[in-house]
LUMLOSE-470936 format. One line per field, with one value per residue: residue in one letter; x, z, y of N, C-alpha, C, CB in turn; residue number from 0. Coordinates in nm, 3 decimals. Atoms other than C-alpha are relative to their C-alpha. Glycine has a CB too. Layout:
N
resn = c(a  ...)
nX = c(X  ...)
nZ = c(Z  ...)
nY = c(Y  ...)
caX = c(X  ...)
caZ = c(Z  ...)
caY = c(Y  ...)
cX = c(X  ...)
cZ = c(Z  ...)
cY = c(Y  ...)
cbX = c(X  ...)
cbZ = c(Z  ...)
cbY = c(Y  ...)
resi = c(NUM  ...)
END
This chain:
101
resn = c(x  x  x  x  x  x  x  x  x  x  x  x  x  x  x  x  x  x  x  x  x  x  x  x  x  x  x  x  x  x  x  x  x  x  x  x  x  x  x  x  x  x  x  x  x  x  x  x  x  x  x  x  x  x  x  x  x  x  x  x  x  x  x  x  x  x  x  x  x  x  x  x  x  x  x  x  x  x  x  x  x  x  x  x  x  x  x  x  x  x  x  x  x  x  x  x  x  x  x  x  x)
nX = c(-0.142  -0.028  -0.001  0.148  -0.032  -0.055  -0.021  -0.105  -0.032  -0.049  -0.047  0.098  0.089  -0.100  0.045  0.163  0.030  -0.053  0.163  0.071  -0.040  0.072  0.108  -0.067  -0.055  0.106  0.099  -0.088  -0.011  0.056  -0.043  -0.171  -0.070  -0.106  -0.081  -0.144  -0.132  -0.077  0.060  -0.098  0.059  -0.141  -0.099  0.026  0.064  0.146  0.023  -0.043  0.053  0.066  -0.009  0.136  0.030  0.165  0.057  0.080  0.089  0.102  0.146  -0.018  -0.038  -0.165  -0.047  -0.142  -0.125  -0.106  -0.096  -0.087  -0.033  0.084  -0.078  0.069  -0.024  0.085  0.036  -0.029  0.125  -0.059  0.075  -0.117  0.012  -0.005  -0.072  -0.056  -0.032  -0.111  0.014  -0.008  0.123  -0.029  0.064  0.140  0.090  -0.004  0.097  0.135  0.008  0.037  0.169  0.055  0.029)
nZ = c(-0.021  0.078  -0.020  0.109  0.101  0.043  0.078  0.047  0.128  0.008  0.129  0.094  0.037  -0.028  -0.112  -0.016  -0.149  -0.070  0.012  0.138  0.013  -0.048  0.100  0.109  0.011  -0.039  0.155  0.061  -0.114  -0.053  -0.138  -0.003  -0.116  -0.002  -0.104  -0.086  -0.041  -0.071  -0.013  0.010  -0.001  0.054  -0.101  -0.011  -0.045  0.099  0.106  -0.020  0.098  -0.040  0.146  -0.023  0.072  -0.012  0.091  0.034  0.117  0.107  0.067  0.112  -0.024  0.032  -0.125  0.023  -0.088  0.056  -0.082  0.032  -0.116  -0.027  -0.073  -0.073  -0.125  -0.048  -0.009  -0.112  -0.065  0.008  0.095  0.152  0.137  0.137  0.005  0.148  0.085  0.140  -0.043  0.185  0.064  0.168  -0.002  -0.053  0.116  0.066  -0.085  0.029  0.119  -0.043  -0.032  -0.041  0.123)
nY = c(-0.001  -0.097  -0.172  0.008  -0.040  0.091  0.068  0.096  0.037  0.149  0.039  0.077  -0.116  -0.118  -0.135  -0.068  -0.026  0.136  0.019  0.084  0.099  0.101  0.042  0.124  0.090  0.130  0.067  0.125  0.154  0.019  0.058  -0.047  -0.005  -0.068  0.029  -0.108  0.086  -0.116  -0.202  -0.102  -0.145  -0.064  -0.087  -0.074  0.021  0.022  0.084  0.094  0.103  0.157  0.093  0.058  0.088  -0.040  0.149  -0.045  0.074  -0.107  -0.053  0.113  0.152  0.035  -0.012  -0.035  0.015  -0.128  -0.064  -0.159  -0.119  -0.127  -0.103  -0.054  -0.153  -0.090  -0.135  -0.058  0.091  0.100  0.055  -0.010  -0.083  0.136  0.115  0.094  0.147  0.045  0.158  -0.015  0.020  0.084  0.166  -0.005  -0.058  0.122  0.080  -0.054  -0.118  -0.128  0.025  -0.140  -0.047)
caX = c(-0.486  -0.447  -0.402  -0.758  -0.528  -0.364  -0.234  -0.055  0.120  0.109  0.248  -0.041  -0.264  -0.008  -0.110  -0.466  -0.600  -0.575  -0.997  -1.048  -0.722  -0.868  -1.207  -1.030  -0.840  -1.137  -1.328  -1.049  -1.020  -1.175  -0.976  -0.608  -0.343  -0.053  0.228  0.532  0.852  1.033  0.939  1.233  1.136  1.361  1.627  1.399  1.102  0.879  0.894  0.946  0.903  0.760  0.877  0.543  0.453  0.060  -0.143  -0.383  -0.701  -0.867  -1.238  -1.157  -1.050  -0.698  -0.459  -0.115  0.191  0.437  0.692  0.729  0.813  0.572  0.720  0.533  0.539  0.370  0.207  0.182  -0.115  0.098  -0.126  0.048  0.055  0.190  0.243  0.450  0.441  0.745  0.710  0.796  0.492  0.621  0.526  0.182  0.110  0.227  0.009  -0.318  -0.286  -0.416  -0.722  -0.770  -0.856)
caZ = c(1.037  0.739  0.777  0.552  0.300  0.279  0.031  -0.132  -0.431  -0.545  -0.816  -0.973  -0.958  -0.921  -0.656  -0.513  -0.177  0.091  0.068  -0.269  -0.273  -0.005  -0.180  -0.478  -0.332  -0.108  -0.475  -0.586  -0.279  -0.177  0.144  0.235  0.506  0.576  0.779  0.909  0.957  1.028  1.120  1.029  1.218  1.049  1.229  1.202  1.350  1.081  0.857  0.878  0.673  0.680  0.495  0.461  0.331  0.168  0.081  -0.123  -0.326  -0.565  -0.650  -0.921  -0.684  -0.824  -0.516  -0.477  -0.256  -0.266  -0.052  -0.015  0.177  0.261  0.344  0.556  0.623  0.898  0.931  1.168  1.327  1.360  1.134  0.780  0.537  0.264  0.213  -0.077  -0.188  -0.350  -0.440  -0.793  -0.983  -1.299  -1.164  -1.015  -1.351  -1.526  -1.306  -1.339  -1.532  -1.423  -1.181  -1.089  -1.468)
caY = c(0.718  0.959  1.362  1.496  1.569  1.250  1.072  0.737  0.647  0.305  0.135  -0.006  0.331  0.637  0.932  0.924  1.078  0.791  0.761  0.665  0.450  0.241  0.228  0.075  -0.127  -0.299  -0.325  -0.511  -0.784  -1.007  -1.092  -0.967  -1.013  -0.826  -0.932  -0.686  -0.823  -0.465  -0.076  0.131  0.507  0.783  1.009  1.278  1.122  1.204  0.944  0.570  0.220  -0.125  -0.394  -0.644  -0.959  -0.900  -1.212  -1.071  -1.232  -1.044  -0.962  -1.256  -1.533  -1.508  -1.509  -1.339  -1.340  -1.055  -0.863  -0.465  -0.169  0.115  0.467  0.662  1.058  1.203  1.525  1.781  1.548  1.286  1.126  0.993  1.247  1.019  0.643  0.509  0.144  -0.014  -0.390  -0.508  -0.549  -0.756  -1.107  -0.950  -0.803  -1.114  -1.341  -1.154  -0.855  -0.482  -0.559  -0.208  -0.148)
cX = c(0.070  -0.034  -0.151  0.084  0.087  0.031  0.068  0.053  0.068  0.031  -0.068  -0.125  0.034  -0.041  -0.145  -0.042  0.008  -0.157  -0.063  0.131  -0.048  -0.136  0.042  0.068  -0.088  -0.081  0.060  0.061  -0.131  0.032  0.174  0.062  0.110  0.070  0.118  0.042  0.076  -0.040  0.122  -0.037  0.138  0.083  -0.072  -0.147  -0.123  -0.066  0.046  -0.036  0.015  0.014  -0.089  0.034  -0.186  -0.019  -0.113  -0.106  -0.099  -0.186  -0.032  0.003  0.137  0.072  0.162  0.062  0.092  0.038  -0.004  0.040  -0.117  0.071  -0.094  0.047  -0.144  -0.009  0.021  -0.111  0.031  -0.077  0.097  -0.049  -0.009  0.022  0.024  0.028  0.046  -0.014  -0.012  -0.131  -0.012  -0.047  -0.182  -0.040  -0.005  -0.068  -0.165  -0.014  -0.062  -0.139  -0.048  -0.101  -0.147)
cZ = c(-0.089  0.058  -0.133  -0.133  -0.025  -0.110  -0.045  -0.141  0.015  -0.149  -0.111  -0.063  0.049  0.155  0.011  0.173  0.069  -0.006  -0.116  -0.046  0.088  -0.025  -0.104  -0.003  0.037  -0.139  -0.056  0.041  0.026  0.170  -0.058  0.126  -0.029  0.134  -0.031  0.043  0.057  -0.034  -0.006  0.056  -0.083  0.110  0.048  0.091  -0.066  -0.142  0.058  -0.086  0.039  -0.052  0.093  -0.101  -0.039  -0.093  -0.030  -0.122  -0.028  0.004  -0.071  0.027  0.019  0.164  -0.031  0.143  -0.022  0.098  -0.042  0.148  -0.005  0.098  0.063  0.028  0.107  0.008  0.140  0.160  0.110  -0.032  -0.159  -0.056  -0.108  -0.018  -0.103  -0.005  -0.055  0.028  -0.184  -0.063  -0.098  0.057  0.054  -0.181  -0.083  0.035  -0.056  -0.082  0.094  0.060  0.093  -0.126  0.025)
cY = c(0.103  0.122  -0.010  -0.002  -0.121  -0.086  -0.163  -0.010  -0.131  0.004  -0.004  0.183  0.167  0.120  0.002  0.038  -0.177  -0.087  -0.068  -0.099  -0.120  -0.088  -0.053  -0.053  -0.131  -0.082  -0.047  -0.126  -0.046  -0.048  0.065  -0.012  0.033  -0.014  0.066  -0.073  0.104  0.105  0.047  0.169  0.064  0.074  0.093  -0.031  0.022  -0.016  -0.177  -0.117  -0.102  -0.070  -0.107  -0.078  0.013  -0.162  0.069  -0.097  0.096  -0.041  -0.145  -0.126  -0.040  0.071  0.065  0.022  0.117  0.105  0.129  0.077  0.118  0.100  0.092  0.156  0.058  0.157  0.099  -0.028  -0.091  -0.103  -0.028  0.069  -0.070  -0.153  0.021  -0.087  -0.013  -0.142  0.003  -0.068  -0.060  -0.138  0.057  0.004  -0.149  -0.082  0.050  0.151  0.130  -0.044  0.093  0.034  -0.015)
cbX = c(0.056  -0.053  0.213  -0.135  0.049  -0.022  0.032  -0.046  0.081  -0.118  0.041  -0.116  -0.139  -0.007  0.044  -0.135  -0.186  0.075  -0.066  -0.054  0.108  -0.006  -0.078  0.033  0.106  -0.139  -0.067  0.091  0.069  -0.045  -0.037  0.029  0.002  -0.031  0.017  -0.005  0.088  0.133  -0.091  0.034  -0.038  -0.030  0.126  0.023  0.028  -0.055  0.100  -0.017  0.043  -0.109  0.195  -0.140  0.058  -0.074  -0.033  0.062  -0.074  0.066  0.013  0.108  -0.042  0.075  -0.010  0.015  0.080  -0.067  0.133  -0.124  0.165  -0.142  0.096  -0.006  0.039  -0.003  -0.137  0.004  -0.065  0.063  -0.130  0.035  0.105  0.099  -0.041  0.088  -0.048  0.193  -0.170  0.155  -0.053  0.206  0.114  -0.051  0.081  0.096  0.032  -0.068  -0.125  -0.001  -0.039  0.134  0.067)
cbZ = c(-0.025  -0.116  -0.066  0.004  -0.001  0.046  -0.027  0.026  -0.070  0.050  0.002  0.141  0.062  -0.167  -0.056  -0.065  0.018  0.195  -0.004  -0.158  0.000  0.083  -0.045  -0.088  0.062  0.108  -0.108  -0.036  0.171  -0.080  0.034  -0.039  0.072  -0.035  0.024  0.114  -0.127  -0.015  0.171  -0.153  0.184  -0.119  -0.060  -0.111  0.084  0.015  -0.138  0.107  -0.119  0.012  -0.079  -0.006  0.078  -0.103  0.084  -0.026  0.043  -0.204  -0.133  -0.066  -0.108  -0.192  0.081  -0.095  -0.032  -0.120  -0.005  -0.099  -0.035  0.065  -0.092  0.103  -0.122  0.095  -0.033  -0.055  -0.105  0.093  -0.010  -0.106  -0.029  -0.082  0.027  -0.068  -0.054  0.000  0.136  -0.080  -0.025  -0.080  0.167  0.131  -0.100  -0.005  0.185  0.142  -0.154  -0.122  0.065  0.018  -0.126)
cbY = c(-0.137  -0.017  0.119  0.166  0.134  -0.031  0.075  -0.121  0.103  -0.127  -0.100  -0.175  -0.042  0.101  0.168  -0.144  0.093  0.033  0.133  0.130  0.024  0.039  0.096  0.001  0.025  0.075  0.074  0.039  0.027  -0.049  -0.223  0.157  -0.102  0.127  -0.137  0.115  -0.080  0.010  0.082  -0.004  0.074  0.113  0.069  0.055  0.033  0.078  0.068  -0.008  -0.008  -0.035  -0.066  0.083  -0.127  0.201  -0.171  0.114  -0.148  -0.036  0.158  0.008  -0.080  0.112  -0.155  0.134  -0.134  0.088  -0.055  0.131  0.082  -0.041  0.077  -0.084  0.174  -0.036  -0.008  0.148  -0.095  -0.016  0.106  -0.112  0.085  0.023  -0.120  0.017  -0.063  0.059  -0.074  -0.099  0.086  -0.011  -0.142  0.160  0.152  -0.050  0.042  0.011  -0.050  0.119  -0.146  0.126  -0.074)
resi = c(0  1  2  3  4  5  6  7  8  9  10  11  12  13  14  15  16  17  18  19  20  21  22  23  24  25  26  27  28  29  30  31  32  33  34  35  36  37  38  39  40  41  42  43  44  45  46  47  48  49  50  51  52  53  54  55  56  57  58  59  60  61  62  63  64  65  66  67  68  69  70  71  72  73  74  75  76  77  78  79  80  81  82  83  84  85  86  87  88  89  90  91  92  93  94  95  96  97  98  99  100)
END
């Protein structure tokens, strides 16, 4: 779904191609679901965002709950170029601590 050159930037582990953020995110679940409530496209048509509910359980067991938005640009593919994840991260971190680290 990514352009080759794709990227994301998340909160938890800043700017990494879209390939090795997905590889560390699977090595940090053990199970996840993600439910979309609304697709915002932009004016321009090439960009748009998703606000999501992710139930995510870690590697660890430990389970989490937590609301964001993901912004999306596409390329000239129409493949995403970039996502960006916004979702406040102070009760995740507080809960279980850095389990990317």
């Amino acid at each position: 779904m990514f352009e080759p050159d794709g990227f994301v930037v998340s909160p938890f582990l800043g700017t990494l191609g879209a390939a090795e953020f997905y590889r560390k995110l699977e090595q940090a679940s053990s199970a996840s679901k993600l439910t979309v409530f609304d697709v915002l496209l932009g004016e321009g048509g090439d960009s748009a965002a998703a606000h999501f509910e992710y139930d995510w359980t870690l590697a660890s067991g430990d389970k989490l709950v937590f609301q964001g938005v993901d912004y999306f640009k596409f390329g000239p593919n129409g493949k995403f170029a970039s996502m960006s994840i916004f979702y406040d991260t102070h009760p995740v971190r507080e809960d279980v601590g850095d389990k990317y680290g």
